[in-house]
N, CA, C and O atoms as a MOPAC input file, in Angstrom:
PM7 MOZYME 1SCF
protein

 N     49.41800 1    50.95300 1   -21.28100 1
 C     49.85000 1    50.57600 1   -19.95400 1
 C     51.11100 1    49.71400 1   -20.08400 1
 O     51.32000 1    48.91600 1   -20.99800 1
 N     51.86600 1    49.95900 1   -19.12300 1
 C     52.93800 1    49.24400 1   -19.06500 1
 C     52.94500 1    47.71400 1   -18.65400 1
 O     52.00800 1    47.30700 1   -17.96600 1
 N     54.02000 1    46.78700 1   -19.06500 1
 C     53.84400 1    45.16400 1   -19.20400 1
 C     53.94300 1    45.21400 1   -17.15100 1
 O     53.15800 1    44.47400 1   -16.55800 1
 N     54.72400 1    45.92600 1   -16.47500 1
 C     54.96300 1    45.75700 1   -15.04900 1
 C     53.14800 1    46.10800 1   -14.40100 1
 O     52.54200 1    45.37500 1   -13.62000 1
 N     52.68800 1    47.24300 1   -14.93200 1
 C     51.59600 1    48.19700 1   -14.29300 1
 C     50.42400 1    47.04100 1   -15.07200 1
 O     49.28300 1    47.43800 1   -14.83600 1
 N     50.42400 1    45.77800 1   -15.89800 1
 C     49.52200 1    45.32700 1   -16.35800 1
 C     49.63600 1    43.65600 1   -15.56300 1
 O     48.75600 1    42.80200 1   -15.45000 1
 N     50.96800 1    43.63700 1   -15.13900 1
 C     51.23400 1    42.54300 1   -13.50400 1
 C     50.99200 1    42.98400 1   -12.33500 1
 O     50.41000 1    42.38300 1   -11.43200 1
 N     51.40100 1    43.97000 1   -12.31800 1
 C     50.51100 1    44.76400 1   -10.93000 1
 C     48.99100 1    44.92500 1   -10.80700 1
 O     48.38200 1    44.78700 1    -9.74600 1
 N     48.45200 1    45.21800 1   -11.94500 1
 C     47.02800 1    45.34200 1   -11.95600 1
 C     46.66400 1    43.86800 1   -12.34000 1
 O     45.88100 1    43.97200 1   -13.28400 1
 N     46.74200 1    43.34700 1   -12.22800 1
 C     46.30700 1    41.79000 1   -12.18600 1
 C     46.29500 1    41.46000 1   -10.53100 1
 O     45.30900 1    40.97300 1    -9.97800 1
 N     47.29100 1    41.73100 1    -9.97000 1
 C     47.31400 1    41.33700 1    -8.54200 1
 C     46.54100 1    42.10900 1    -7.83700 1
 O     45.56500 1    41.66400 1    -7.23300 1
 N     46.80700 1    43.07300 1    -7.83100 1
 C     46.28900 1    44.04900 1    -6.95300 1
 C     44.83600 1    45.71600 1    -7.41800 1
 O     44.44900 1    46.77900 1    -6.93300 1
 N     44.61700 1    44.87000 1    -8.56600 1
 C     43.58300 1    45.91000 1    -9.09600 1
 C     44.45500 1    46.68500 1    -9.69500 1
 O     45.67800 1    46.55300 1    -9.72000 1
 N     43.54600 1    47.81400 1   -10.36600 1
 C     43.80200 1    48.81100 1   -10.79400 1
 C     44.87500 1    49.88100 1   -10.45500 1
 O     45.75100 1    50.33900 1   -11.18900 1
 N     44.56500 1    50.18800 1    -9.04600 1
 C     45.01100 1    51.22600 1    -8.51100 1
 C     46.92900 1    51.13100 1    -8.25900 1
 O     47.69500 1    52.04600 1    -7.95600 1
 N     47.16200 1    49.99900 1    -8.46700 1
 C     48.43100 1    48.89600 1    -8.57500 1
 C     49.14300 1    49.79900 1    -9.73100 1
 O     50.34400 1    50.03400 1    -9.59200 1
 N     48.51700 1    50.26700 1   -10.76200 1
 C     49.16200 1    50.56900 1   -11.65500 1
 C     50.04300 1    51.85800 1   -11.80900 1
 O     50.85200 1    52.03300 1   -12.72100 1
 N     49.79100 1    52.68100 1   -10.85200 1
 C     50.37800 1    53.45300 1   -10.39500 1
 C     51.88400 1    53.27600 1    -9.59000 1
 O     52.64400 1    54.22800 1    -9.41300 1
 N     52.15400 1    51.95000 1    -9.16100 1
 C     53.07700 1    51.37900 1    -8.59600 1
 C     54.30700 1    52.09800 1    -9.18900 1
 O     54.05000 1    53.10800 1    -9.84500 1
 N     55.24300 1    51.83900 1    -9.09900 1
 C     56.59600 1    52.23400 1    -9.44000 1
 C     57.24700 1    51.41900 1    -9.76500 1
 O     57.40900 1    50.40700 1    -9.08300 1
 N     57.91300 1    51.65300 1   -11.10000 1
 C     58.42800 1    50.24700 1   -11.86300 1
 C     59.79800 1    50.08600 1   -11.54000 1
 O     60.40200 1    49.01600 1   -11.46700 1
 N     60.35800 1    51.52000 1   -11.30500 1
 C     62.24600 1    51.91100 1   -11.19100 1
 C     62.69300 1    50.96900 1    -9.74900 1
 O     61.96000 1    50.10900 1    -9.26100 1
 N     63.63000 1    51.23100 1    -9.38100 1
 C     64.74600 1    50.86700 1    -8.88200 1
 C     64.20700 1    50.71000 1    -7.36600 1
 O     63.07900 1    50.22400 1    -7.43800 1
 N     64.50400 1    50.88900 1    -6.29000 1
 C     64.28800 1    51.20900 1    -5.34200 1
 C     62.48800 1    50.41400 1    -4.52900 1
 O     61.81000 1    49.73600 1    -5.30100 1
 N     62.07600 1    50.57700 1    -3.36000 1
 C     61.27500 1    49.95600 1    -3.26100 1
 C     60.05500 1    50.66700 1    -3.42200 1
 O     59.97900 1    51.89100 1    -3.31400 1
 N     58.88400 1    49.74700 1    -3.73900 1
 C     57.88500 1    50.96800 1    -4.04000 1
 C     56.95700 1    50.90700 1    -2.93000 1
 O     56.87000 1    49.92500 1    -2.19400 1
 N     55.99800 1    52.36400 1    -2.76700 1
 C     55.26200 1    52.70500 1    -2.08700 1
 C     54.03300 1    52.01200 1    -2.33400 1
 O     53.86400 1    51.39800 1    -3.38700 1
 N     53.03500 1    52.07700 1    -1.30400 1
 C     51.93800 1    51.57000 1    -1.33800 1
 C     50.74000 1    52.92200 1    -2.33500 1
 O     50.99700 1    54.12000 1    -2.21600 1
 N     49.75300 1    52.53100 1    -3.06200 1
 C     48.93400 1    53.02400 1    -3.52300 1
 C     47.73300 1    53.46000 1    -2.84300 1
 O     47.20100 1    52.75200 1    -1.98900 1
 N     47.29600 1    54.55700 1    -3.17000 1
 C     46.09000 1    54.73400 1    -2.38300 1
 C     46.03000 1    55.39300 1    -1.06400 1
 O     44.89800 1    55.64700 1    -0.65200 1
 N     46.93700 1    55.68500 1    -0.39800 1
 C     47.05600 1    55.89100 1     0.91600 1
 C     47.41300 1    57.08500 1     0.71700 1
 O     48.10700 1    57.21300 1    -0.29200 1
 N     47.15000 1    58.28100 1     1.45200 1
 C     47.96900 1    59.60700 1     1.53200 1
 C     48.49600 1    60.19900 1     3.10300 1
 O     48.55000 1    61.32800 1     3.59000 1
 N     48.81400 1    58.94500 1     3.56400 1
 C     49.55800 1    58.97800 1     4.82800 1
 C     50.30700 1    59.05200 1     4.82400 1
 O     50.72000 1    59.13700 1     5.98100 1
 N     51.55700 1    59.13300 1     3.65300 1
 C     52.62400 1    59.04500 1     3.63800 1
 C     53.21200 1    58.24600 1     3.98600 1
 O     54.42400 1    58.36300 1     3.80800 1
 N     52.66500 1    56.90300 1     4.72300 1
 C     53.08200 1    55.86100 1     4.92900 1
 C     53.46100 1    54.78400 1     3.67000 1
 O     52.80600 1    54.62800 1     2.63900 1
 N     54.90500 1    53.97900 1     4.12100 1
 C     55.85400 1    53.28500 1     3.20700 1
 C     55.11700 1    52.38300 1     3.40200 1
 O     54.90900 1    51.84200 1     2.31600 1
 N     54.41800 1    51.74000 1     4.43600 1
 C     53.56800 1    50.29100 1     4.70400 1
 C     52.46600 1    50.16800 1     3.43800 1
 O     51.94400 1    51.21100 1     3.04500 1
 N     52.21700 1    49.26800 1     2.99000 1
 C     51.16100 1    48.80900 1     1.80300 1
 C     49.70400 1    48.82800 1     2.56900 1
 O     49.31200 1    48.48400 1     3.68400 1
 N     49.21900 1    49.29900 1     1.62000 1
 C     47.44600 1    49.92100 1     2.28100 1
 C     47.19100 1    48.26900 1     1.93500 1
 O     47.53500 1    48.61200 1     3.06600 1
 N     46.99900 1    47.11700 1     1.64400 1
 C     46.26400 1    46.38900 1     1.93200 1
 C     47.03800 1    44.88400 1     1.69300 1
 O     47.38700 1    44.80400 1     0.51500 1
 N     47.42000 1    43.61400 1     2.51600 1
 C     47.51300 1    42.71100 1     2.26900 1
 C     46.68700 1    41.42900 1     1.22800 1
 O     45.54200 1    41.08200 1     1.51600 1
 N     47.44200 1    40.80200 1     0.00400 1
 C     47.17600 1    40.27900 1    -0.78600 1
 C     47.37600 1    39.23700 1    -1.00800 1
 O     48.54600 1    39.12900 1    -1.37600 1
 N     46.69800 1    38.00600 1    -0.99800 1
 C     47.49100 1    36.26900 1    -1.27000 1
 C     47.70500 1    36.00000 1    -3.07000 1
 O     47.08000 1    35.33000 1    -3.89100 1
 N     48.96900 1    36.93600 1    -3.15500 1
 C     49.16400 1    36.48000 1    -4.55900 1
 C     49.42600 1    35.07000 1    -5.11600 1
 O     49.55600 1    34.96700 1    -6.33500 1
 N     49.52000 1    33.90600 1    -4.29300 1
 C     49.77600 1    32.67200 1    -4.82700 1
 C     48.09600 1    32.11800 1    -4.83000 1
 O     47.90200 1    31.32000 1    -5.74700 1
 N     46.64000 1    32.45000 1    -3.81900 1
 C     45.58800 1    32.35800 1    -4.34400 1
 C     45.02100 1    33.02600 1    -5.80500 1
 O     44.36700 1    32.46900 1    -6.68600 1
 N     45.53000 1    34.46200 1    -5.73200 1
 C     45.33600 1    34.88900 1    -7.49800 1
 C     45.75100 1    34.03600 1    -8.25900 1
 O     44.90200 1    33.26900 1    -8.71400 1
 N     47.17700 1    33.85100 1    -8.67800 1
 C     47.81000 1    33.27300 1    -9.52100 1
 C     47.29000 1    31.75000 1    -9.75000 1
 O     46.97600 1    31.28500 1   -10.84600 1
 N     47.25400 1    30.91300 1    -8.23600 1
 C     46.89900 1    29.75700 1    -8.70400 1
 C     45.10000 1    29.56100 1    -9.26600 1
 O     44.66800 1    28.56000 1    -9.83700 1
 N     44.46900 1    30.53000 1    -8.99000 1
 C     43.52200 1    30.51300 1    -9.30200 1
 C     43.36800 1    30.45000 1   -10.91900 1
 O     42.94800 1    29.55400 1   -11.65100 1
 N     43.94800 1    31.94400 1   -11.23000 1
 C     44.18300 1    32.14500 1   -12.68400 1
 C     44.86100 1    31.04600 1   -13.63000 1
 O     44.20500 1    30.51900 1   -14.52900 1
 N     45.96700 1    30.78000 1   -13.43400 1
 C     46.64600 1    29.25600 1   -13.63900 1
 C     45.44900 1    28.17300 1   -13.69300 1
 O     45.06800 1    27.81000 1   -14.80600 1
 N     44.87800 1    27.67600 1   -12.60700 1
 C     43.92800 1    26.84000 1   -13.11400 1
 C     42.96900 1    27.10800 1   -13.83600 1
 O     42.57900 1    26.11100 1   -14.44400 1
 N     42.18900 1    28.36400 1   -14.12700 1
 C     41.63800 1    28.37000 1   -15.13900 1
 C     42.47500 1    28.03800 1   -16.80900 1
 O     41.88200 1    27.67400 1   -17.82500 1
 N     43.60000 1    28.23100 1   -16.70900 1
 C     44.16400 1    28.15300 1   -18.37300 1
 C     44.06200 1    26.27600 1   -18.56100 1
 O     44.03400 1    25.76700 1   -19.68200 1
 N     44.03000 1    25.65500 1   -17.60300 1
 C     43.47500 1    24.25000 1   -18.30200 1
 C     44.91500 1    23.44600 1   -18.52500 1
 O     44.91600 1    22.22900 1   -18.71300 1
 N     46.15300 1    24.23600 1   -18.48800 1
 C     47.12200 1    23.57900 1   -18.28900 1
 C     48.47700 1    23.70600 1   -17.22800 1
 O     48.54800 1    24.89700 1   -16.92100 1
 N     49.54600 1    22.95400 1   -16.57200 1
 C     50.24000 1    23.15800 1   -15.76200 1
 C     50.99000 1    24.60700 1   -15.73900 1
 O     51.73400 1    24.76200 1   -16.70800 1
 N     50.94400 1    25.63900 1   -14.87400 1
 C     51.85700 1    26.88400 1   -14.69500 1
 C     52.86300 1    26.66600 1   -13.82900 1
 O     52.44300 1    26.23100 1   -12.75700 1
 N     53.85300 1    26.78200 1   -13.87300 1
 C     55.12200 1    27.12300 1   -12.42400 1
 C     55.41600 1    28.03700 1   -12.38300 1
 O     56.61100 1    28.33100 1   -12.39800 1
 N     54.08400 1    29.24900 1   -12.28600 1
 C     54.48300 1    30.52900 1   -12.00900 1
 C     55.31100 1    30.63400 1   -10.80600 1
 O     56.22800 1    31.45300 1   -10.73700 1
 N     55.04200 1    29.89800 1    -9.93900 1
 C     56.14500 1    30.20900 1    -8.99500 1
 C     58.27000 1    30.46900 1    -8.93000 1
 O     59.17500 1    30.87900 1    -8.20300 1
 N     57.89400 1    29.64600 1   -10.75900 1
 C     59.63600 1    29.20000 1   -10.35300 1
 C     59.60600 1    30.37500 1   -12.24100 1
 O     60.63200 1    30.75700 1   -12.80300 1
 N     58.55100 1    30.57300 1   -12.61000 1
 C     59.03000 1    31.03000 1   -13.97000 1
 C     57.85200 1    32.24100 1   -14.33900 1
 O     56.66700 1    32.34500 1   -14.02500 1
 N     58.87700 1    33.19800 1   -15.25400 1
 C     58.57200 1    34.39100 1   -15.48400 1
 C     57.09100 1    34.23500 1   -16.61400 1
 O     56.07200 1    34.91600 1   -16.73300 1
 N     57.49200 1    33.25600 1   -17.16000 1
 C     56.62900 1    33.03700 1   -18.64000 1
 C     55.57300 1    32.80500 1   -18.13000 1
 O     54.59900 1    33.52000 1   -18.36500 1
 N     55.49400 1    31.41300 1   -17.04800 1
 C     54.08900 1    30.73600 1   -16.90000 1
 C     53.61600 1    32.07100 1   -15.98200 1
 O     52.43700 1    32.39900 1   -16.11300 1
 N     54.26400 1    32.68400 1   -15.27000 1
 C     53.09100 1    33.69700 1   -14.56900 1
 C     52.77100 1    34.66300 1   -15.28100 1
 O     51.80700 1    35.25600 1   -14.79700 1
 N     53.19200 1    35.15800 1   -16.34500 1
 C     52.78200 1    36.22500 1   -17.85400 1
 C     51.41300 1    35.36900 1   -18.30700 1
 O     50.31600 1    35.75500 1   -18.71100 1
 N     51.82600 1    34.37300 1   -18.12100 1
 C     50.98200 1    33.33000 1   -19.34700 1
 C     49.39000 1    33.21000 1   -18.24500 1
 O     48.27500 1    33.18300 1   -18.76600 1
 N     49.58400 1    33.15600 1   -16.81600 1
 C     48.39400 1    32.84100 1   -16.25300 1
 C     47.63500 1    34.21000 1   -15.53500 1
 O     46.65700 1    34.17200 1   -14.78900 1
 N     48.46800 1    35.55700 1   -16.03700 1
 C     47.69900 1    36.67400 1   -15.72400 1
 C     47.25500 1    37.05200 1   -17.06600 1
 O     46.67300 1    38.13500 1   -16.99200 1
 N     47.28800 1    36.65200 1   -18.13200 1
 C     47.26000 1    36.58200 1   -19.47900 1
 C     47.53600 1    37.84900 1   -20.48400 1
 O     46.89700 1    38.37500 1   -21.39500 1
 N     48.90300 1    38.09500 1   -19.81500 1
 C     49.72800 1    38.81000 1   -20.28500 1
 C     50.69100 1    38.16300 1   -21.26600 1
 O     51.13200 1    37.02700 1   -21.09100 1
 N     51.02300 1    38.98800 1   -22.38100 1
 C     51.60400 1    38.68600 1   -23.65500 1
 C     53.04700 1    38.09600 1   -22.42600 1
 O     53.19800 1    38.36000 1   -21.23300 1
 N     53.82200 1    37.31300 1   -23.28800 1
 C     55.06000 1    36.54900 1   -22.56900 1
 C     56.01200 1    36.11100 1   -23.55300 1
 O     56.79500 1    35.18900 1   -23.32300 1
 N     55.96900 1    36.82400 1   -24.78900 1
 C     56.84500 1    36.61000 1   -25.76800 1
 C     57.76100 1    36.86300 1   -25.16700 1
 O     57.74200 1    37.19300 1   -23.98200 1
 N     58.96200 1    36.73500 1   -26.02000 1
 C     60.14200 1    37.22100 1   -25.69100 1
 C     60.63300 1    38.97600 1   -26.02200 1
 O     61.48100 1    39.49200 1   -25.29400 1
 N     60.13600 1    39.59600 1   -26.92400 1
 C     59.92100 1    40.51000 1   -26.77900 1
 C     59.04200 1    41.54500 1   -25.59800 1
 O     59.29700 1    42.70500 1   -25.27500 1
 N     58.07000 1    40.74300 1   -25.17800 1
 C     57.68100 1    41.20000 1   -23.99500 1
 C     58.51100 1    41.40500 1   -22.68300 1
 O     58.48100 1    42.33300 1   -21.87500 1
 N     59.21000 1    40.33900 1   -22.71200 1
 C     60.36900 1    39.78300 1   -21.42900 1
 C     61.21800 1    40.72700 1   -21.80100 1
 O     62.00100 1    40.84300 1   -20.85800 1
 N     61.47600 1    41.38600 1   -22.55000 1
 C     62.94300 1    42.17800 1   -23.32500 1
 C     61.97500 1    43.81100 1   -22.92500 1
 O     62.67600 1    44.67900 1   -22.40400 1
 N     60.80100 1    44.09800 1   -23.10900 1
 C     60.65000 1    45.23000 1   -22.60900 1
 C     60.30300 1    45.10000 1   -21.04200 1
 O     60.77300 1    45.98000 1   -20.32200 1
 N     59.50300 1    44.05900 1   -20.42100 1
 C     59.32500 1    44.16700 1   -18.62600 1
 C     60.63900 1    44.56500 1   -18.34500 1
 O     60.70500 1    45.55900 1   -17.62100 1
 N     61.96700 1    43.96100 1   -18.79600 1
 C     63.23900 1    43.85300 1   -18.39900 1
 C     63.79000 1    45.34800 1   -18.18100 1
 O     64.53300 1    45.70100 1   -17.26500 1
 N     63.34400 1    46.04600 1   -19.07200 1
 C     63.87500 1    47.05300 1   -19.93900 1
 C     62.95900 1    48.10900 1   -19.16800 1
 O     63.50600 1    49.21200 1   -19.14100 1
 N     61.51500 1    48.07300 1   -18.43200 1
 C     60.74300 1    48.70500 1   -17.38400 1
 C     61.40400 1    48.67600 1   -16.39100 1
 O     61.60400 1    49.78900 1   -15.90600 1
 N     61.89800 1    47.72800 1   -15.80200 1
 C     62.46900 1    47.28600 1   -14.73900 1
 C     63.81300 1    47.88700 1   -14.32100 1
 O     64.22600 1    48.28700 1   -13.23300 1
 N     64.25800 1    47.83400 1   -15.31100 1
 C     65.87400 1    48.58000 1   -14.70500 1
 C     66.96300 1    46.96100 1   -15.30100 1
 O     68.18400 1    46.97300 1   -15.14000 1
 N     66.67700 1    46.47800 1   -15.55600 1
 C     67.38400 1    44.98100 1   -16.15300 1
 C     69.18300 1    45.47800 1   -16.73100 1
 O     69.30900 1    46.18100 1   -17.73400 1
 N     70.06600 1    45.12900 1   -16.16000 1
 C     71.51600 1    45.91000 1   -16.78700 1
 C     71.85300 1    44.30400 1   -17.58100 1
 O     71.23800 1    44.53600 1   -18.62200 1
 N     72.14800 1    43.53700 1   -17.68500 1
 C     72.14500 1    42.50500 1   -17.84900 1
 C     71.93200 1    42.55900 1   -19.71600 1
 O     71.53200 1    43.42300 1   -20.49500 1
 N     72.47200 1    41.05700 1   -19.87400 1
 C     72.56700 1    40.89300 1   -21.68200 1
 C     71.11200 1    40.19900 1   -21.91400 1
 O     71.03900 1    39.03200 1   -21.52800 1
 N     70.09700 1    40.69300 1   -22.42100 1
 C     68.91300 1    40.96000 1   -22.88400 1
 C     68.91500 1    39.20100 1   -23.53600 1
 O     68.09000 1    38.29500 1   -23.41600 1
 N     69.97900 1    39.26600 1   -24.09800 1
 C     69.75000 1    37.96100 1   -25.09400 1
 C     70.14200 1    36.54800 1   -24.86200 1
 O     69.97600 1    35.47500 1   -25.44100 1
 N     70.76300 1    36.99700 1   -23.72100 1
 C     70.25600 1    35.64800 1   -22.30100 1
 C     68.99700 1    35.80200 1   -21.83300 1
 O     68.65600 1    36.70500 1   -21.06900 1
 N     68.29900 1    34.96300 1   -22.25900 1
 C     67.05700 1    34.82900 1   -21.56400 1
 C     67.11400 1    34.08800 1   -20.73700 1
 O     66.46000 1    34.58600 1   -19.82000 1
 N     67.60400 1    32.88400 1   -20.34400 1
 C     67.62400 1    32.09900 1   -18.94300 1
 C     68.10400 1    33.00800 1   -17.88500 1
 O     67.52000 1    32.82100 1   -16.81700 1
 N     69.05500 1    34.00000 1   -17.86700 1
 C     69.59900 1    34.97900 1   -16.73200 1
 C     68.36300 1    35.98600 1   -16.68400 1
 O     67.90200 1    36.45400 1   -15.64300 1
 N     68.02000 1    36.17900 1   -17.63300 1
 C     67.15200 1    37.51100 1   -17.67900 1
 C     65.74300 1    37.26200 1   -17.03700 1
 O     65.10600 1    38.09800 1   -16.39600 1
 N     65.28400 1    35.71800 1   -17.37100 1
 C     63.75200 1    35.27500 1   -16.82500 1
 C     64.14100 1    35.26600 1   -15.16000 1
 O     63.62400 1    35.97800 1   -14.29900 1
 N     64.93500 1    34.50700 1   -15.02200 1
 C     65.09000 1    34.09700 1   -13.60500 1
 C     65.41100 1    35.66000 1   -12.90600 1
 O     65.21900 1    35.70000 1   -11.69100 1
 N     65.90600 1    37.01400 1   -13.59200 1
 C     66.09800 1    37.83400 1   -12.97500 1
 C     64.56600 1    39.05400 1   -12.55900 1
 O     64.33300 1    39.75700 1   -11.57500 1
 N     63.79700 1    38.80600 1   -13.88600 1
 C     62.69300 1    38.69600 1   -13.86300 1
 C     61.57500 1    38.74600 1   -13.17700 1
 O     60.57500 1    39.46300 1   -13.20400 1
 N     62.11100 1    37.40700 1   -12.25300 1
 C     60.42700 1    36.35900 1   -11.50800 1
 C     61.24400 1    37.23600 1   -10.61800 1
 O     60.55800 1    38.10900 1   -10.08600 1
 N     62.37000 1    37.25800 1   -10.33700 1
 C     63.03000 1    37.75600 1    -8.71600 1
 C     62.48700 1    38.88000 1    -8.74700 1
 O     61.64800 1    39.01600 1    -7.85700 1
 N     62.66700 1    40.04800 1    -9.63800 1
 C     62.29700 1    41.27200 1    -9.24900 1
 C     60.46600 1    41.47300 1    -8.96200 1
 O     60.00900 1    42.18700 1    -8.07000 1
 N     59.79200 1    40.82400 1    -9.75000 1
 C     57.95000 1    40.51400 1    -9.90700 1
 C     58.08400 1    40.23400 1    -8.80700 1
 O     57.91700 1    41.25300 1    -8.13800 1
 N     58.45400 1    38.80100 1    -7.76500 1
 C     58.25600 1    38.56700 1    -6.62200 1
 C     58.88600 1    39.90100 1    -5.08500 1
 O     58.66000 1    40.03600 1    -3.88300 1
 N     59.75700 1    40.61700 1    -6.19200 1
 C     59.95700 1    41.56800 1    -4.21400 1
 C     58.91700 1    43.11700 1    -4.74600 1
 O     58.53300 1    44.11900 1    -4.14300 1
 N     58.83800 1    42.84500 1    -5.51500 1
 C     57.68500 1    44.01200 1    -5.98900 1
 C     56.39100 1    43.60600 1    -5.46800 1
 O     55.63700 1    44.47200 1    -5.02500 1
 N     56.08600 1    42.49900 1    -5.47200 1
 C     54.83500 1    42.11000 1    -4.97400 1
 C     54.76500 1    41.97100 1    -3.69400 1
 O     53.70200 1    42.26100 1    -3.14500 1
 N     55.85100 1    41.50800 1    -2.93400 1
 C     55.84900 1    42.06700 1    -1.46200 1
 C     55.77600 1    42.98700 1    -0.90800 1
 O     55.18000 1    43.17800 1     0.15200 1
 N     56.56000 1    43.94100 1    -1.73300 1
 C     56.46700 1    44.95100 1    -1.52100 1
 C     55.61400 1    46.40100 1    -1.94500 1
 O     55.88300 1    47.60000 1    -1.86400 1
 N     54.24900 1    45.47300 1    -2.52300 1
 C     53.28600 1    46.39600 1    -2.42500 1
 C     51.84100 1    45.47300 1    -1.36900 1
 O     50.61800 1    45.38300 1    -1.26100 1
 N     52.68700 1    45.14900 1    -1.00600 1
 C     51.06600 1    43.85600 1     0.45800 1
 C     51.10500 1    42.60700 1    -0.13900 1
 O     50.41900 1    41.74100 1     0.40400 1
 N     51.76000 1    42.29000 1    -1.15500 1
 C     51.67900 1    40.67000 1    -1.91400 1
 C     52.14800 1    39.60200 1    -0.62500 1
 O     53.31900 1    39.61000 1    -0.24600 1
 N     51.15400 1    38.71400 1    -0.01000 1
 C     51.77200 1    37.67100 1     0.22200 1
 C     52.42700 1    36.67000 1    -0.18400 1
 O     51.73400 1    35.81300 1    -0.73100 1
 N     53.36800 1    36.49300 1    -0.12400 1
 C     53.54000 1    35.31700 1    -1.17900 1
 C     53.96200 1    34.14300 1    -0.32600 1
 O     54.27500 1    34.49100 1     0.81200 1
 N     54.10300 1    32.18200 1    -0.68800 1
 C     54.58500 1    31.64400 1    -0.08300 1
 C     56.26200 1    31.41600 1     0.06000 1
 O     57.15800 1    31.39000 1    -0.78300 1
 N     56.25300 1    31.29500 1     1.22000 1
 C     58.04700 1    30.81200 1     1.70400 1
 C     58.77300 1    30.49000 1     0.73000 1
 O     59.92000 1    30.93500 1     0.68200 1
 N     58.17400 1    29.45500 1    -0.49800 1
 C     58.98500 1    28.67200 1    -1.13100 1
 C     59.57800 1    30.05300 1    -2.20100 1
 O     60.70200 1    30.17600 1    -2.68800 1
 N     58.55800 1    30.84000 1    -2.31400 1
 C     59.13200 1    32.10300 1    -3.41300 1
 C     59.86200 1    32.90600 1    -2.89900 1
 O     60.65900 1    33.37700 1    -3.71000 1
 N     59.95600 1    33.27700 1    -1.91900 1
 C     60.77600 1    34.74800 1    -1.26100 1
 C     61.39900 1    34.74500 1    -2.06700 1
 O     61.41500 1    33.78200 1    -2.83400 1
 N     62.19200 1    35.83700 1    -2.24400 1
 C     63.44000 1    36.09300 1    -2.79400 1
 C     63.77200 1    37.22700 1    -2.19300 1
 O     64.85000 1    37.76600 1    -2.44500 1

């Protein structure tokens, strides 16, 4: 399974994994209405902070790519970050990682909206 389809299936179950990793916005799962609307609304900052508090120490998944790898307990090496990037569509110099994380959380956060993820105000992007 892919590092995107193994963040998606953390949020949104299984069926998440089917999501679409490329370019463009993705469709909702599950539905054969042909409808672009997401079959079900999700409070991804209750997942996350949930998960986060179980690891026993501080996450800012909100502001960083690592701590939310780290609290769906997904690998978050840097090699990991170098292939999500590389799932993703990432054009960008790989070996900047400060450009590349922060480009990262941005794309995880409109993907997650854009499959029913609620997320809070302070994250939009």
């Amino acid at each position: 399974m892919s590092i995107f389809g193994k963040i998606m299936g953390a949020i949104f179950g299984t069926k998440a994994e089917a999501a679409p990793a490329g370019g463009g916005t993705a469709t909702s799962t599950g539905s054969s209405s042909g409808s672009a609307a997401p079959a079900q609304t999700v409070d991804v900052a209750a997942i996350v902070d949930k998960a986060a508090a179980a690891k026993g120490e501080k996450l800012e998944w909100r502001t960083s790519i690592v701590d939310l790898m780290k609290a769906l307990d997904i690998d978050s090496s840097f090699t990991a970050r170098k292939e999500l990037a590389k799932e993703l569509g990432y054009t960008g110099d790989s070996s900047d990682s400060a450009s590349m994380n922060i480009w990262l959380h941005k794309q995880i956060m409109i993907k997650f909206a854009a499959n029913g993820g609620k997320l809070p105000p302070e994250i939009k992007h």
